[in-house]
N, C-alpha and C positions, 0 to 999 in steps of 0.2 A: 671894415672887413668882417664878414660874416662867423662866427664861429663856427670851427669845424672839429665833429669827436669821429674817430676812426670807424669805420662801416662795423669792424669786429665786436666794437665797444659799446656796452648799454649800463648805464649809469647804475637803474635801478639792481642788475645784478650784482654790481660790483658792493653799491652798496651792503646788501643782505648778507656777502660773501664778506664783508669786512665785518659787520655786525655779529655776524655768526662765530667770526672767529674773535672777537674781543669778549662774547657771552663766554667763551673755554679758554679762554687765556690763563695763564697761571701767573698771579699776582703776588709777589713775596711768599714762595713756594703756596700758592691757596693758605696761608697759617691763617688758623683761628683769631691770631690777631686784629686780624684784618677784616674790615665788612665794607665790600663792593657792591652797589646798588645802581644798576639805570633804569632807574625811575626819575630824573629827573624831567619834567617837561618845560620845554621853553617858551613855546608858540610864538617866537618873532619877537616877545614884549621882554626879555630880558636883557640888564645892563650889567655891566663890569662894577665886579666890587657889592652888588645887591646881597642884600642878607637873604639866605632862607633856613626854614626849620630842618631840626637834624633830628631824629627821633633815637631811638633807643632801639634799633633796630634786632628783632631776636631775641630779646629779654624780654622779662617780665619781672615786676613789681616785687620787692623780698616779702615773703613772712611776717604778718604782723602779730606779734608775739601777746600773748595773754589777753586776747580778745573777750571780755565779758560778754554772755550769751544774752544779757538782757539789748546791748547794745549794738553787737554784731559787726561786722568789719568799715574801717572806717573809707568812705570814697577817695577824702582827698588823700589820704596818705597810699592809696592803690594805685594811683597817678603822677607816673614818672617823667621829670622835668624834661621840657622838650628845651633844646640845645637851637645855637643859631650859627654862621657859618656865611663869610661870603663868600660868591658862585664868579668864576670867572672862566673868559673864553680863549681855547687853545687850538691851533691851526695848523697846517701842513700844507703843502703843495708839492707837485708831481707832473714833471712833461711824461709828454706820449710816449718817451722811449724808452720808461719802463713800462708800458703797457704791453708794446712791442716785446721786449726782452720777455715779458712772460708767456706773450704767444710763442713765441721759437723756443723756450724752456720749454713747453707743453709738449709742443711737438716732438721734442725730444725723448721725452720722459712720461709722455702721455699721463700729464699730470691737467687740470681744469686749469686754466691760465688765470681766471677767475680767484681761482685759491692762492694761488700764487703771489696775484696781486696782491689779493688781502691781506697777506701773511705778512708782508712790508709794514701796511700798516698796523697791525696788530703789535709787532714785535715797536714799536715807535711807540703806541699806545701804552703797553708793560713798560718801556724805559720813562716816560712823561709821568704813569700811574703811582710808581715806583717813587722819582724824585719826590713826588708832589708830598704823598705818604710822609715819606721817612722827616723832609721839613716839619710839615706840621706837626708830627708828633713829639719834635725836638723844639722846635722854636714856641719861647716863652713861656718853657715850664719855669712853676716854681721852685724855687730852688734847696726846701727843703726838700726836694727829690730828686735832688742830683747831689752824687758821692761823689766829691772835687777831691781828689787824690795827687794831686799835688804834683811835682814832680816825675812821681811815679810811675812804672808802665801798667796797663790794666795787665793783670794774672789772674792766675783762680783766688787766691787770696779776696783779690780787687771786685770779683763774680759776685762771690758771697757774701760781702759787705756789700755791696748795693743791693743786693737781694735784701737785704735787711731793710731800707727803704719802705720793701711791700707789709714788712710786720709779719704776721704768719701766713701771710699768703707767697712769700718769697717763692717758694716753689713751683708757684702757679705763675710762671714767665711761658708765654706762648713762642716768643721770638726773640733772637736781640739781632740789632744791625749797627755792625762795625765797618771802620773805616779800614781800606787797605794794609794800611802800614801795621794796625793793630790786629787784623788778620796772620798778617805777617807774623808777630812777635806771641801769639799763641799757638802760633805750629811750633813753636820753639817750647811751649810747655811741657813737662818731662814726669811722672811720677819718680818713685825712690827706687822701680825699675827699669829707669830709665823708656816708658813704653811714651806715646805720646796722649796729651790729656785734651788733644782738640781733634775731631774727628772728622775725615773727612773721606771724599769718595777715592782718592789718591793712595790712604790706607787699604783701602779696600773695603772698609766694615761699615760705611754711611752712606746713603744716596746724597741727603743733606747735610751738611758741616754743622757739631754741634759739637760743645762743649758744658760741661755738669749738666750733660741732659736735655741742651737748650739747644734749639735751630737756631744756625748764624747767617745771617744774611749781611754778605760785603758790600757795601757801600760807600763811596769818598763823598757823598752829601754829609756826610757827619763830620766833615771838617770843621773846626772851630777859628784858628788863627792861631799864631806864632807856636807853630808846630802841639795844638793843644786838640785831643780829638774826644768828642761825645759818644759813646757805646751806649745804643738804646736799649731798655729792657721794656720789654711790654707785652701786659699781659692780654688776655682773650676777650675779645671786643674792645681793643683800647681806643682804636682810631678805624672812623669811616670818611668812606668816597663814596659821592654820590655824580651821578655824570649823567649827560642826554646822549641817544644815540648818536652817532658820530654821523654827520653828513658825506656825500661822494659826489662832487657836484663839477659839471664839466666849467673851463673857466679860457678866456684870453686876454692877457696883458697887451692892451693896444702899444706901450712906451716902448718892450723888448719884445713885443710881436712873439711872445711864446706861451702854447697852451697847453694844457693838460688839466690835472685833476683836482679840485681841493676839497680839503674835510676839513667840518669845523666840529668841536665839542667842547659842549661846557661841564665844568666841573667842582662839584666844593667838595674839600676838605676838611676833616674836625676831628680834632683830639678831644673825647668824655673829658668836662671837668672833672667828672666822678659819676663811677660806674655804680650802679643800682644798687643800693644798700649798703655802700662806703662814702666813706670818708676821704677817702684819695682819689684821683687820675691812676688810669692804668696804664702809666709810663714812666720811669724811672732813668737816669744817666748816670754814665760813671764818666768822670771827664779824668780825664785822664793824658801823660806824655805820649802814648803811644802805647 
């Protein structure tokens, strides 16, 4: 049986129309933490699990201190270590009847049906970009950079000792991301006027929930096991993604005779061993009860 895409439907738009909207997506609130790049290119010849180079994306080289003029700066030390990362493939599919649903949304609302569609995938692409993230920037640090607090619930107490972690850069935390239940047990944080010390749009006074200063982004990928949860601290440029443009490609499953849409994209991951003129990873945990 012949493939069949709905007279309404043209691929290449839809595509552009998803692309477009994954270029504006807002990826763990845009934080500075974070560096999204699709630049990757696959040409067909890419496999699961392949290494590729992660560079230093937006930095530059530190200050090389007390430079003799006889002898002038030096190359290799201008030359910041290129990083490695393996790229794998993530996918999606879609019958026609949400293609449909977005034409009679349109109709309705005299919105592009086109946007519409995309917006599905876009918002699937932020939940995948998201998980992916917050994993790697937790999984397999070393563990001199995570503050094992025992027992204990993270509080502000909990904050600023793992700030202590960054040395004097503590301060310079672009993001952290907590796990629900630990969300939970910092709205319950109180100064000595009883006002509350975790801020969020519910007060009224934040767009983004933040506490000592810091954007918190909620997430249960920071589960650990028997009730033990990871709070990431991480500073600015700690972890990148690098992805290919997402494919939109019509498809039929001869076995259950159902067609519609699939997108493919590839993606790697990588947490800095150590960010440009340190000595550390710009990632820190507080492991913590909750």
């Amino acid at each position: 049986m012949t493939l069949k895409v709905p007279d309404s439907f043209v691929p290449d738009i839809a595509q552009e129309a998803i692309v477009e909207g994954i270029a504006g997506a807002i990826i763990l609130y845009n934080s500075p933490a974070v560096i999204v790049r699709n630049d990757l290119v696959t040409n067909g010849a890419m496999t699961e699990g392949e290494k590729i180079k992660i560079e230093y994306y937006g930095m530059i080289p530190p200050y090389q201190r007390n430079v003799p003029q006889a002898t002038g700066l030096s190359a290799e030390k201008n030359v910041m270590t290129t990083e490695e990362s393996p790229v794998y493939q993530h996918g999606l599919r879609v019958d026609w009847s949400k293609w449909y649903q977005c034409v009679e949304q349109g109709k309705r609302t005299g919105k592009d049906p086109y946007a519409l569609f995309a917006g599905m995938f876009v918002q699937r692409f932020v939940h995948l970009a998201e998980d992916i993230l917050i994993e790697t920037a937790r999984t397999g640090l070393d563990s001199a950079y995570i503050n094992d607090v025992g027992a204990l619930k993270m509080g502000w107490d909990q904050i600023a000792d793992t700030k202590l972690k960054f040395g004097d850069e503590g301060d310079n935390i672009a993001l952290m991301s907590v796990h629900s239940v630990v969300k939970n047990n910092l709205t319950k944080e109180r100064d000595s006027m009883n006002r509350p010390l975790y801020i969020d749009p519910m007060s009224g006074t934040s767009e983004i929930p933040r506490i000592q200063g810091v954007a918190v982004k909620v997430s249960d990928k920071n589960y650990v096991s028997s009730g033990t949860y990871d709070s990431l601290f991480l500073q600015p440029n700690a972890i990148v993604m690098r992805h290919s443009t997402p494919t939109a490609e019509p498809f039929r499953d001869p076995v259950s005779n159902v067609e519609g849409l699939v997108s493919w994209v590839w993606i790697a991951s990588h947490r800095y061993s150590k960010l440009p003129g340190k000595t550390r990873p710009g990632v820190g945990i507080c492991r913590s009860k909750g």
